[in-house]
C-alpha positions in Angstrom: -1.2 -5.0 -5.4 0.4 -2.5 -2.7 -1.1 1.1 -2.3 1.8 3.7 -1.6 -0.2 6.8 -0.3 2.3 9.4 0.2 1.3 13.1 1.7 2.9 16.5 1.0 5.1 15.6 4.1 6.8 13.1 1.9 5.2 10.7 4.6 4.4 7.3 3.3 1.2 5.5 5.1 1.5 1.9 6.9 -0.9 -0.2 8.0 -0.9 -3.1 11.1 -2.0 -6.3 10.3 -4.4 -7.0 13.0 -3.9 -8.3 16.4 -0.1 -8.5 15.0 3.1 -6.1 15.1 3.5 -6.3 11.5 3.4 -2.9 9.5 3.0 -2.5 6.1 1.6 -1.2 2.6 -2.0 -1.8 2.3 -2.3 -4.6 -0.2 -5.3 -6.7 -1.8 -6.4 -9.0 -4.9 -7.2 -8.1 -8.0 -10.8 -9.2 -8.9 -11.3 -8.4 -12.4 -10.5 -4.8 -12.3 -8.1 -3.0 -13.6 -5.2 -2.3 -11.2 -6.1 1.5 -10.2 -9.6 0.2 -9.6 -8.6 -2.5 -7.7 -6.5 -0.2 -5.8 -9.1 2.3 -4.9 -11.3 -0.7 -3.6 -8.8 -1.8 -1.3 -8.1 1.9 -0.3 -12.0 1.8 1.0 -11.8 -1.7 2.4 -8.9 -1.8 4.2 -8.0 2.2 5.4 -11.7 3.6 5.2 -10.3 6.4 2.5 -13.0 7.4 0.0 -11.3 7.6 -3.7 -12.0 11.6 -3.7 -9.2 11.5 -1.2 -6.7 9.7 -3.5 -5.2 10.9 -6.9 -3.6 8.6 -8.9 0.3 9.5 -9.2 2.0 6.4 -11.1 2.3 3.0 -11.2 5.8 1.6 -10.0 7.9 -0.6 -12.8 9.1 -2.9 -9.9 7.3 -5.8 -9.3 7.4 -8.2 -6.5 7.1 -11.9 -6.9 7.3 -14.6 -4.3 6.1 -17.9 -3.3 4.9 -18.9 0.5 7.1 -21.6 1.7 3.9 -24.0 2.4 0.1 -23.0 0.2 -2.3 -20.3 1.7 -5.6 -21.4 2.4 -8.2 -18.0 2.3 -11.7 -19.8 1.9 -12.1 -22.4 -1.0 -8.6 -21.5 -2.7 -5.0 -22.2 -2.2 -2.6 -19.2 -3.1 1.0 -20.7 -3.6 2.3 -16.6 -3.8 1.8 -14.3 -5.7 2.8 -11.1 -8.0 2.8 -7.6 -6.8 2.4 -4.1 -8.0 2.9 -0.9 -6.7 0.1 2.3 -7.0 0.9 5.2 -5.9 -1.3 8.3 -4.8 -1.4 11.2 -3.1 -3.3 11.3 -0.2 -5.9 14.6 -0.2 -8.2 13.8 2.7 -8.9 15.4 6.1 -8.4 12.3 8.5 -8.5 8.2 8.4 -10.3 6.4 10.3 -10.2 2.9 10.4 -13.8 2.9 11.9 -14.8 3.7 8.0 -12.8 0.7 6.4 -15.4 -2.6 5.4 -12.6 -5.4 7.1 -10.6 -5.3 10.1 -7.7 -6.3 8.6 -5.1 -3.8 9.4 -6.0 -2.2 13.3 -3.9 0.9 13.5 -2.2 3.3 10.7 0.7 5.6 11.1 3.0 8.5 8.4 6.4 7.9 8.6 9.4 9.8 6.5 9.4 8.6 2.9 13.4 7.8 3.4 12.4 5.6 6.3 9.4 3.7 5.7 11.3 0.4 4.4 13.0 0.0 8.4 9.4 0.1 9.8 8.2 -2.1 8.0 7.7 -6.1 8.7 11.1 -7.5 7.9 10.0 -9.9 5.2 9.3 -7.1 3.6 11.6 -4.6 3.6 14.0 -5.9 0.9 11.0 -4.9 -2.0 10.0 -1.8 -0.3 13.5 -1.3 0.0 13.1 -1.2 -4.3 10.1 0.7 -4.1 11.9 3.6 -2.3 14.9 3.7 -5.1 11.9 4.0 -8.0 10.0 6.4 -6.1 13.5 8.3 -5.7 14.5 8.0 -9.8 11.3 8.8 -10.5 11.0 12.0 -8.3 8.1 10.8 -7.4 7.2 13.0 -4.2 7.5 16.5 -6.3 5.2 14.8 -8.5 2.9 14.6 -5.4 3.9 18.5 -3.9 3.0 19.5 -8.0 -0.8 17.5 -7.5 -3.2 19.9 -6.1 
């Protein structure tokens, strides 16, 4: 699962994979909850962002599947790829600081233009978020977010 946290700016928020260059949508697991909860969790864990600051706007239709050319090994399981959705909120807080955040995955955060976010992203994976920009688009998704108070 990907969080999309969008602000009134129509500003979509990356994240750097530490000690890396890569930029992209905070993701996690799912670990037995449902896919909003999961996605609050790894709001906290990765960004430091508290669910009071989130409100839950949709969750996308499009759905990313791939497979890693050669298995993952995190701990005492292989991953061989996996399937991704999309949750999107609106982000309410003040600040974020990664200080706040429980791992050290991602080191550094940045907005960028809704329109735009796909090209700052790692190219591997700019092709999907390329598809998550054209739902967010159909959907009108960002006056959805403008409308959330």
């Amino acid at each position: 699962m990907a969080l999309v946290i969008l602000n009134d700016k129509a500003e979509v928020l990356l994240g750097r994979r530490a000690g890396t260059q890569v930029w992209q949508l905070p993701q996690g697991g799912i670990e037995g909850d449902t896919l909003i909860e999961a996605a609050f969790k790894e709001a906290k864990e990765e960004l430091g962002i508290d669910r009071r600051s989130l409100i839950p706007i949709d969750v996308l239709d499009f759905v990313n599947t791939y497979n890693f050319k050669s298995p993952k090994n995190y701990g005492d399981s292989y991953y061989k790829g996996q399937t991704q959705r999309f949750v999107v909120f609106k982000y309410v807080g003040t600040g974020i600081s990664l200080a706040d955040a429980s791992s050290n995955e991602l080191d550094a955060v940045k907005w960028v233009k809704l329109e735009e976010f796909p090209k700052h992203s790692d190219i591997i994976r700019q092709k999907s978020y390329e598809h998550v920009l054209l739902e967010l688009q159909q959907k009108d998704i960002i006056n959805r977010v403008r409308e959330k108070a």
